[in-house]
N, C-alpha and C positions, 0 to 999 in steps of 0.2 A: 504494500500500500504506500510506501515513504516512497518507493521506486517513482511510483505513477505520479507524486506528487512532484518529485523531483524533476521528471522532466517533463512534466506540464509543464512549470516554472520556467524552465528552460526554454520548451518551446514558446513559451509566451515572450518570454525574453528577448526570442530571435524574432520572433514576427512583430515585436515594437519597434525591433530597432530597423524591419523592412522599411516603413512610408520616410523613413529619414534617408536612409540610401535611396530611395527615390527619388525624394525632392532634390537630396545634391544634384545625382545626375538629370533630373531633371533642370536644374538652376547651372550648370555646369560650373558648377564648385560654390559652395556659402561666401567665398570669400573674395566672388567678385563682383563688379557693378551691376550686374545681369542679378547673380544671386541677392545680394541684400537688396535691389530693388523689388525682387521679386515677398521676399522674405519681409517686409514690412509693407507690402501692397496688401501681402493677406490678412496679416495684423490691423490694417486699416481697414479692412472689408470686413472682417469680423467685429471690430468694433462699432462698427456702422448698422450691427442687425443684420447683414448679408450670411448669408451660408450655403455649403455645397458649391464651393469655387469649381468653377472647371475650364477647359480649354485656355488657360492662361496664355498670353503673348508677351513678350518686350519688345516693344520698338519704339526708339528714340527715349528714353525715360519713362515712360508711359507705362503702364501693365492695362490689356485691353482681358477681360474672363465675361462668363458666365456664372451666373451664383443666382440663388433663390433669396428671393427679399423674406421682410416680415410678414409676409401676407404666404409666402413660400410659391410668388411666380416666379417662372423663371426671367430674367431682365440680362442685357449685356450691362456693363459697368466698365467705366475709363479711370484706373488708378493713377494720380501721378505723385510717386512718394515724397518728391521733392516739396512741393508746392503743399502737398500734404490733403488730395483734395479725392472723391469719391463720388463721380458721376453717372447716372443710370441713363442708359440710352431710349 
């Protein structure tokens, strides 16, 4: 029984730490302009009531996605972290 606990544990371990090696390779590395634009785009879509980000872009500063509002339609949305700003299309 300590077995199965143990590597449940385990396996839970390893599939938390998947969406994160995702996101890097998705962001092609956390530690570049792409990455931390992208990385506080979502920060700022979630603070705004948005959820269920998807189909993310970068182009020029911007981050363009998809997310469900508080009502849960779906909306495109124009993030641009700089400016610090969260526009629904």
């Amino acid at each position: 029984m300590k077995r199965n606990v143990l590597l449940g544990l385990a396996g839970a371990a390893l599939f938390a730490g998947a969406p994160a090696m995702a996101a890097e390779k998705a962001t092609h590395g956390r530690n570049t302009p792409e990455g931390m634009a992208l990385t506080e785009a979502l920060n700022m879509l979630y603070a705004k009531g948005y959820h269920d980000p998807s189909n993310l872009t970068y182009e020029g500063g911007k981050v363009k996605a998809t997310a469900l509002d508080h009502d849960n339609k779906q909306v495109s949305v124009v993030i641009d972290p700089r400016a610090k700003t969260v526009n629904a299309m």
